[in-house]
C-alpha positions as CSV (number, residue, x, y, z in Angstrom):
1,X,-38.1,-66.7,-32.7
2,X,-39.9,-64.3,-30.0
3,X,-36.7,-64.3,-27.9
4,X,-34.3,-63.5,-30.9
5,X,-36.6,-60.8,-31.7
6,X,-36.8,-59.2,-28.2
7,X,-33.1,-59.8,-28.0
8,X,-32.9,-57.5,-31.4
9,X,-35.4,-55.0,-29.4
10,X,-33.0,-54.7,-26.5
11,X,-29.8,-54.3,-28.5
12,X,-32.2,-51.4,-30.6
13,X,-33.2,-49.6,-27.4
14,X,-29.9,-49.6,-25.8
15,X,-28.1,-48.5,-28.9
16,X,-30.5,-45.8,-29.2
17,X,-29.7,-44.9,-25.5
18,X,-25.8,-44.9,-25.9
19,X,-26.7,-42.7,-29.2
20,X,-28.5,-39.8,-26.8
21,X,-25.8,-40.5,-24.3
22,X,-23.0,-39.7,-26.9
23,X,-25.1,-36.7,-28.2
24,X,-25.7,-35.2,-24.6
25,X,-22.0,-34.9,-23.9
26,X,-21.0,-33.6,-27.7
27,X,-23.9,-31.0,-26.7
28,X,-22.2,-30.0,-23.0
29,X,-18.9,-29.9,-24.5
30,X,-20.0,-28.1,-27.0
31,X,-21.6,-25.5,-24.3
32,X,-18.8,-26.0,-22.3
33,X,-16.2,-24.9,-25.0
34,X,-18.9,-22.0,-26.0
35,X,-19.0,-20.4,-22.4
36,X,-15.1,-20.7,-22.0
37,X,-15.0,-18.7,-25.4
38,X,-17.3,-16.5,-24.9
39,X,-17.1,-15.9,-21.4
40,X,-15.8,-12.3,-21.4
41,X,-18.1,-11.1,-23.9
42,X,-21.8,-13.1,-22.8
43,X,-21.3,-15.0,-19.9
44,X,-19.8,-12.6,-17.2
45,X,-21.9,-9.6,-18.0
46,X,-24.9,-11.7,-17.7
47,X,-23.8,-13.0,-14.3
48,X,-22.6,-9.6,-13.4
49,X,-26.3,-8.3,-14.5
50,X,-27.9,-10.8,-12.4
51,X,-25.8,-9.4,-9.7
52,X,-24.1,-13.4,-8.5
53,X,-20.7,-11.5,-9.3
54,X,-21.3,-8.8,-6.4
55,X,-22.4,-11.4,-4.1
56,X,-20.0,-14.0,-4.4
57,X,-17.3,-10.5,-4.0
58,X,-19.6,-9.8,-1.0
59,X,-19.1,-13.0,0.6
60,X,-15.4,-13.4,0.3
61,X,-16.1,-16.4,-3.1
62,X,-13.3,-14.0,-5.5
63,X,-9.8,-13.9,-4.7
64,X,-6.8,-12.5,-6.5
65,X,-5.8,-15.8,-6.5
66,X,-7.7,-18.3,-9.4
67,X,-7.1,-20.9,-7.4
68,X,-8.4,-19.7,-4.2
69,X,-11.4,-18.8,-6.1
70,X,-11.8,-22.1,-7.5
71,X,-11.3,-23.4,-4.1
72,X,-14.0,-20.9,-2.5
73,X,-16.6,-22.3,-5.5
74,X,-16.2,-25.3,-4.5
75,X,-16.4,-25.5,-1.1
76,X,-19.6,-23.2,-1.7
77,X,-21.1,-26.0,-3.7
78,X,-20.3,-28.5,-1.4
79,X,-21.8,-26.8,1.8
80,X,-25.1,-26.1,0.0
81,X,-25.5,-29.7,-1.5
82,X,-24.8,-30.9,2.3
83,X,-27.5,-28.1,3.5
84,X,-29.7,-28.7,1.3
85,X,-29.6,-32.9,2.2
86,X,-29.5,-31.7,5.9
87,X,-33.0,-29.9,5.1
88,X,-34.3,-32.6,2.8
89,X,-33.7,-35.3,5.8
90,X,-34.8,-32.8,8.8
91,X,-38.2,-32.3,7.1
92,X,-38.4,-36.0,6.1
93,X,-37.9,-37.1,9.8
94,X,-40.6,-34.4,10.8
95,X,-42.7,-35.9,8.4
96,X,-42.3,-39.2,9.2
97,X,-43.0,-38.3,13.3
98,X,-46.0,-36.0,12.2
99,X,-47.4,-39.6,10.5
100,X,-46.7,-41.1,13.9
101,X,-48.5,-39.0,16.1
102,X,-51.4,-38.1,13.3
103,X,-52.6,-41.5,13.1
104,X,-54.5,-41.3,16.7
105,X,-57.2,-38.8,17.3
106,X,-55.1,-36.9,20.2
107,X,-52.2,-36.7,17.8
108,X,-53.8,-34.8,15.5
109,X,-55.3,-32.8,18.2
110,X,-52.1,-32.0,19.5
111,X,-50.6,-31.5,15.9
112,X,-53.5,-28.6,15.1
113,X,-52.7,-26.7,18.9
114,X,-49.1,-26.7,18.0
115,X,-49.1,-25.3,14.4
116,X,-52.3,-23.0,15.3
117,X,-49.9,-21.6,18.2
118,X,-47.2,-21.2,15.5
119,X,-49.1,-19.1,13.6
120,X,-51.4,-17.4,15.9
121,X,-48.6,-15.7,18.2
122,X,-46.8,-14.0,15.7
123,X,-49.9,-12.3,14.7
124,X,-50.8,-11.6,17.9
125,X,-47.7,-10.0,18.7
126,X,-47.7,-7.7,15.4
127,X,-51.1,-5.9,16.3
128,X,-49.8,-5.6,19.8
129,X,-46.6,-4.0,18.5
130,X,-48.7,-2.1,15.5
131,X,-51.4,-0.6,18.3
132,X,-48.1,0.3,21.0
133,X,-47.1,2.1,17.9
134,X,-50.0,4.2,17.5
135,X,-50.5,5.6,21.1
136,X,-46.6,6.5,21.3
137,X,-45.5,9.4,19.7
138,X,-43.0,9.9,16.3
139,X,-39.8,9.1,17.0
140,X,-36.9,9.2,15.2
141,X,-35.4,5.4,14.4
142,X,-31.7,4.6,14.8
143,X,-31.1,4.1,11.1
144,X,-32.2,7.6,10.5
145,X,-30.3,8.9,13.2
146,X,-27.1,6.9,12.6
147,X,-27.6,8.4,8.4
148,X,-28.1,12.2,9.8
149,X,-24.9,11.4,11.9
150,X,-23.0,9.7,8.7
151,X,-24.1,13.2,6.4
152,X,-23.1,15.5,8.9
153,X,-19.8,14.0,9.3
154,X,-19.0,13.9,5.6
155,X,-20.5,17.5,5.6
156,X,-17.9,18.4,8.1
157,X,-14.8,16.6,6.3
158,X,-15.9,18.3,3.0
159,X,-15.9,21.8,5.0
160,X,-12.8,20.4,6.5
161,X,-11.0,19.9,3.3
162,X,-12.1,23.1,1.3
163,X,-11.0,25.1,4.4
164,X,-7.5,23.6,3.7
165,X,-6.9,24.5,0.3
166,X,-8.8,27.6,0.6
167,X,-6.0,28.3,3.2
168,X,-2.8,29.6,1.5
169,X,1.0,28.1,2.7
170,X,2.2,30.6,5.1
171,X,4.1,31.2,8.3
172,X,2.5,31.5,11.5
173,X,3.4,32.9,14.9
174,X,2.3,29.5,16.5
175,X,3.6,26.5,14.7
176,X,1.6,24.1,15.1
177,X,-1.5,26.6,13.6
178,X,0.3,26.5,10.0
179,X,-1.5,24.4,7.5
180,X,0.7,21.9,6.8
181,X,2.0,21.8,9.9
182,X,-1.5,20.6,11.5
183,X,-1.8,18.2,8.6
184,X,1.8,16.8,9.5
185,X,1.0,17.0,13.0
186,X,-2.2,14.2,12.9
187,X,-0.7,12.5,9.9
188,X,2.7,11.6,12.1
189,X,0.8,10.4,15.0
190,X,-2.3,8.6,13.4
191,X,0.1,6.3,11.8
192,X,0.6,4.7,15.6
193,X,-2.5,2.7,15.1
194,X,-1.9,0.9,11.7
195,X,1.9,-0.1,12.6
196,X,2.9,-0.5,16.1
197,X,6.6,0.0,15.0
198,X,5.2,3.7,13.6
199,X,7.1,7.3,15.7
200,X,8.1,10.6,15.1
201,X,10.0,12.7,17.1
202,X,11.8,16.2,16.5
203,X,15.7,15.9,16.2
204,X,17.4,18.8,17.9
205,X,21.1,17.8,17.2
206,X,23.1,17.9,14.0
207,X,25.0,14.8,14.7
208,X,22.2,12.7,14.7
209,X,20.6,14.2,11.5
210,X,24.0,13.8,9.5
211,X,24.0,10.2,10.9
212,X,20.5,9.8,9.4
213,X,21.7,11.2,5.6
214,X,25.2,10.7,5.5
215,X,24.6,7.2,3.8
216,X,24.4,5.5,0.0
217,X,21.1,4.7,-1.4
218,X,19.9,4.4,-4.9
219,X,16.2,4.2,-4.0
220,X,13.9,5.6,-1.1
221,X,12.3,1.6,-1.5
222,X,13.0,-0.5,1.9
223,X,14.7,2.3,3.7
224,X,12.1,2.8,6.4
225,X,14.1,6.3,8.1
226,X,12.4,9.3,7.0
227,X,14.0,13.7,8.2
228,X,11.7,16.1,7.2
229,X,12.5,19.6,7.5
230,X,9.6,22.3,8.5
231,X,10.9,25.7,7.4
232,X,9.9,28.0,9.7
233,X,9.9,31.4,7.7
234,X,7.8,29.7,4.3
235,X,5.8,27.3,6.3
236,X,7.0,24.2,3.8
237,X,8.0,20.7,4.3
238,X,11.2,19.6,2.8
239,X,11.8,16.2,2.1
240,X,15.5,15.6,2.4
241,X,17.6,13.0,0.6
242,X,20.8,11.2,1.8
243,X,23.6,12.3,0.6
244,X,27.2,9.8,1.4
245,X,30.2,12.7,1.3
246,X,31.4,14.3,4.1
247,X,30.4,17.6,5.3
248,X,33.9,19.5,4.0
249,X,32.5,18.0,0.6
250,X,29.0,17.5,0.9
251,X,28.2,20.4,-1.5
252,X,30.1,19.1,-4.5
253,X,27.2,16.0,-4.4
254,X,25.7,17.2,-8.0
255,X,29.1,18.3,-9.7
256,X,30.6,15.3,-11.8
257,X,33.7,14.0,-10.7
258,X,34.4,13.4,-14.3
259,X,35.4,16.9,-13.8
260,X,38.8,17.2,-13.2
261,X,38.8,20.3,-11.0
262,X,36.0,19.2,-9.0
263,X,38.0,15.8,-8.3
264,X,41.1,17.8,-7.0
265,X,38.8,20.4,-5.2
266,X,37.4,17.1,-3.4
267,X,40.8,15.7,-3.0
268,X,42.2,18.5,-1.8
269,X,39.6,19.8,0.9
270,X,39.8,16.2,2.4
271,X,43.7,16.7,3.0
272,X,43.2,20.3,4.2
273,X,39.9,21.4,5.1
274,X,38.8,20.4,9.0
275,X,35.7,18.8,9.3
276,X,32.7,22.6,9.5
277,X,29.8,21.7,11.4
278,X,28.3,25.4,10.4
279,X,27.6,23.5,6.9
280,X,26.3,19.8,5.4
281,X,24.6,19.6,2.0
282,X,22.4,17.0,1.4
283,X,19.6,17.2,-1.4
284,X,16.2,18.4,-0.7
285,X,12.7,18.5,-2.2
286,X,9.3,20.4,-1.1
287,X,6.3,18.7,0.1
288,X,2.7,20.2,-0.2
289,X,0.1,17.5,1.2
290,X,-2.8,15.8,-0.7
291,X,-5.3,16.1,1.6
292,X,-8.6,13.6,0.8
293,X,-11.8,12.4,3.3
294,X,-10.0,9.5,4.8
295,X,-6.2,10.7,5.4
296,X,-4.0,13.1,4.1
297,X,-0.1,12.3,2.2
298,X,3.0,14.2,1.2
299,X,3.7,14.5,-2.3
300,X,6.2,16.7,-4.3
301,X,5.0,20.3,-5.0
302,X,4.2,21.2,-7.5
303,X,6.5,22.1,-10.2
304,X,9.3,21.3,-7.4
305,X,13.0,20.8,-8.0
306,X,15.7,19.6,-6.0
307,X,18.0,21.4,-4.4
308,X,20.7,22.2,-1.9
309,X,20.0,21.9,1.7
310,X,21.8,22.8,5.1
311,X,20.9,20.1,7.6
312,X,23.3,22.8,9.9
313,X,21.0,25.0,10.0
314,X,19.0,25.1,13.3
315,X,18.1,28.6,12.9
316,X,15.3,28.5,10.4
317,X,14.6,24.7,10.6
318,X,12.6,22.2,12.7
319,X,13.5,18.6,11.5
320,X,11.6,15.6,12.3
321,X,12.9,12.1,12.2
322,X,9.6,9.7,11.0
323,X,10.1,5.7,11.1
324,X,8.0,3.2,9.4
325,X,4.8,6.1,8.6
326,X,2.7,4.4,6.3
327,X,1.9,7.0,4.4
328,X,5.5,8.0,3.4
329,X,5.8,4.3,2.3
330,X,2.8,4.1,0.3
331,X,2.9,7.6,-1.4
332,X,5.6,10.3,-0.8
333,X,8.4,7.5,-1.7
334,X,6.7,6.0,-4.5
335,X,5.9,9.7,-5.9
336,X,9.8,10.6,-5.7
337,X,11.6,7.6,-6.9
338,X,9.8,7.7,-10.3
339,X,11.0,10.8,-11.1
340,X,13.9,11.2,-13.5
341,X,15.8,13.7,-11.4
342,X,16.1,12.2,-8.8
343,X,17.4,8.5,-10.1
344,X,20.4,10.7,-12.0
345,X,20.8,12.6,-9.1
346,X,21.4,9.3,-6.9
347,X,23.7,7.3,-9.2
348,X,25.7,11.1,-9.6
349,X,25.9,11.3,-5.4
350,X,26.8,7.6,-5.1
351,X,29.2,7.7,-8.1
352,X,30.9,10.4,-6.6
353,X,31.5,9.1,-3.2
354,X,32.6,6.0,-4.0
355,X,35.1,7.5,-6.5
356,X,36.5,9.4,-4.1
357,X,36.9,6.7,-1.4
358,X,38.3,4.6,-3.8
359,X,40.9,6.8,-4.5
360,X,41.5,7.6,-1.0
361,X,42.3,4.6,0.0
362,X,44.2,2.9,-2.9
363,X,46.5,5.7,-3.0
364,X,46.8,6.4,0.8
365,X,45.9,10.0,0.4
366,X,46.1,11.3,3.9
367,X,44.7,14.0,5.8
368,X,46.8,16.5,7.4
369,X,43.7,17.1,10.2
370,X,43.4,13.4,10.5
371,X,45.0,10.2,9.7
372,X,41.5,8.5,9.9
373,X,39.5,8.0,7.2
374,X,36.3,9.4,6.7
375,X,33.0,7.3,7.7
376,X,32.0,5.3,4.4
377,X,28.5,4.4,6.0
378,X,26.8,1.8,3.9
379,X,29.3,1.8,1.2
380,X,29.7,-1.5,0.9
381,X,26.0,-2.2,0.0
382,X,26.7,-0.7,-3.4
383,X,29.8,-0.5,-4.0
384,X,29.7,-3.2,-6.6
385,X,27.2,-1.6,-8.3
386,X,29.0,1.6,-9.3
387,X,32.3,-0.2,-9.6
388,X,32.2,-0.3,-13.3
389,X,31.7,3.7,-13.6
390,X,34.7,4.6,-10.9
391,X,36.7,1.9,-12.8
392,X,36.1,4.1,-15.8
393,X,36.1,7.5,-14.3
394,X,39.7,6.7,-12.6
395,X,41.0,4.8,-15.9
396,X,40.4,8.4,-17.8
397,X,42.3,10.3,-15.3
398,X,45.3,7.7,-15.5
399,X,45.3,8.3,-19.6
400,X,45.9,12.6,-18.3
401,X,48.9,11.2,-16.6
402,X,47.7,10.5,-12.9
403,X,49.2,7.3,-11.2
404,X,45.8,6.9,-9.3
405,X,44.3,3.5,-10.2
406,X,41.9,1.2,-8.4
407,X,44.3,-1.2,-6.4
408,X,47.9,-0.4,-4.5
409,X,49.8,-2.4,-7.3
């Protein structure tokens, strides 16, 4: 009877502790799913508040990456549960050899000189340090010093920067004194130290500038080859665009070759016209730099169109060739590929071009200066992409009764 009756207590008592068991985890999930939920709203503000958020940025626990962070969490948790045992068993051994030694009268003897040296010499050494203190005079500390330094630094780079803008664009007898000269001047070379691969260098000859811009591109994105022009009379930066058509038609770059007469204009000034080296157009757009109190960058003036440039002329012009300058990449480029005029502008140039060579060649069009062709520089990165638009351009000209068409059949 008593044993059927504690049996019935046992089962009671472990019933009732499966019951709080099953209640306890309803209650965490129930948390859990809560703080998931609710996370934006209560939970990250308060840990933000609390400031955990800024330390765990601080010590490198965030990442872009969720499952780097999840990672850093982790392995946070881990090291402090194994510091934490590491501590627990360090004092516990210290304990334990404390009981040793404590349970003879020298040991505890030695215990009270070793712990009344502990605490004794660290006083002893504050009054010294406190009474030195006293007898020398004020002095300035470093962290003051190094603060007055920081402030008159930014002083100076706030005077730096209103002295810019407060000076107006204009030419000067000495050219590296004009304004945006200087700024290009220690914008070019301090990109040496962020990317090893980073130069500038002027470009004297016309040959090399036309090899530089006489190529197709659709975007300024991966092309790392950079001419700037410094106009010597305005004291401006132009920013000057590649442009595929030969110099004895280099200027027709904006006109549609849907036109008709600019076509046969084209057409006809590649079977007559020699090759001018007085004159090659290539698109252009001002710079005015954006000058802030880390670094400066180029970005389109304002209210700036594009335009007509002569890379011929070495008259009025200094051009610099820049390769791999960070600061291009990151702002000038980015700045003029979003702009409307100048996507329309390179699928017009690139249309053109590759209409003409098409022609060209399919219908062995020669020159009467030259039997070669022109040079088609990286044509054939895109020329499937505007195949569709010369296939249409040439198929209208065929309905006006011209035999051109896009193969030799």
């Amino acid at each position: 009877m008593l044993t059927d009756l504690l049996y019935f207590m046992g089962a009671k008592q472990q019933h009732d502790g499966q019951k709080a068991q099953g209640w306890a985890g309803l209650l965490f999930l129930s948390i859990t799913f809560l703080m998931v939920w609710k996370w934006s709203d209560w939970i990250y503000p308060m840990l933000q508040w609390s400031g955990l958020v800024g330390m765990a940025e601080r010590v490198g626990l965030i990442s872009e990456y969720p499952q780097a962070t999840m990672f850093n969490v982790l392995a946070m948790v881990v090291l402090l549960a194994f510091s934490f045992a590491l501590i627990l068993a360090t004092i516990f051994a210290v304990g334990f050899i404390l009981s040793i030694i404590g349970a003879s009268d020298i040991g505890k003897t030695l215990i009270g000189l070793v712990f009344g040296i502990i605490f004794i010499v660290p006083i002893a050494i504050v009054v010294y340090k406190e009474r030195k203190k006293i007898k020398q005079p004020l002095s300035i500390s470093d962290d003051e010093v190094k603060k007055e330094s920081h402030g008159k630094v930014a002083q100076d780079e706030a005077k730096r920067i209103t002295d810019f803008y407060a000076t107006p664009i204009k030419p000067t007898g000495d050219l590296h004194n004009g304004r945006e000269m200087k700024e290009f001047i220690d914008m070019a070379s301090a990109q040496n130290q962020y990317s090893p691969n980073s130069f500038f260098k002027t470009i004297y000859s016309t040959m090399e500038r036309v090899e530089l811009l006489q190529r197709s591109e659709v975007t300024l994105e991966g092309n790392y080859d950079s001419l700037l022009a410094y106009d010597k009379r305005t004291g401006r930066f132009h920013f000057l665009l590649p442009n595929p058509l030969s110099a004895y038609t280099s200027e027709l770059y904006s006109t549609s070759f849907n036109d008709e007469a600019a076509l046969l204009e084209a057409i006809k000034r590649y079977q007559t016209v020699k090759e001018n080296s007085g004159t090659h157009i290539v698109p252009s757009i001002i710079l005015e730099f954006n000058v802030g109190d880390q670094f400066s960058f180029m970005l389109p003036a304002e209210n700036a169109v594009i335009q007509p440039f002569n890379i011929a002329d070495e008259d009025n012009f200094m051009y610099f060739y820049l390769k791999h300058n960070l600061m291009l990449e990151l702002h000038t480029f980015p700045a003029i590929n979003q702009r409307e005029d100048f996507q329309n502008l390179m699928n017009q140039v690139n249309t053109n071009a590759y209409t003409l060579k098409t022609i060209i060649e399919t219908q062995n069009i020669e020159s009467k200066q030259s039997n070669e062709l022109p040079t088609w520089k990286n044509m054939n990165v895109y020329e499937g992409l505007f195949a569709g638009k010369v296939l249409e351009i040439i198929s209208n000209y065929k309905k006006m009764g011209y035999s051109w068409s896009v193969s030799n059949d």
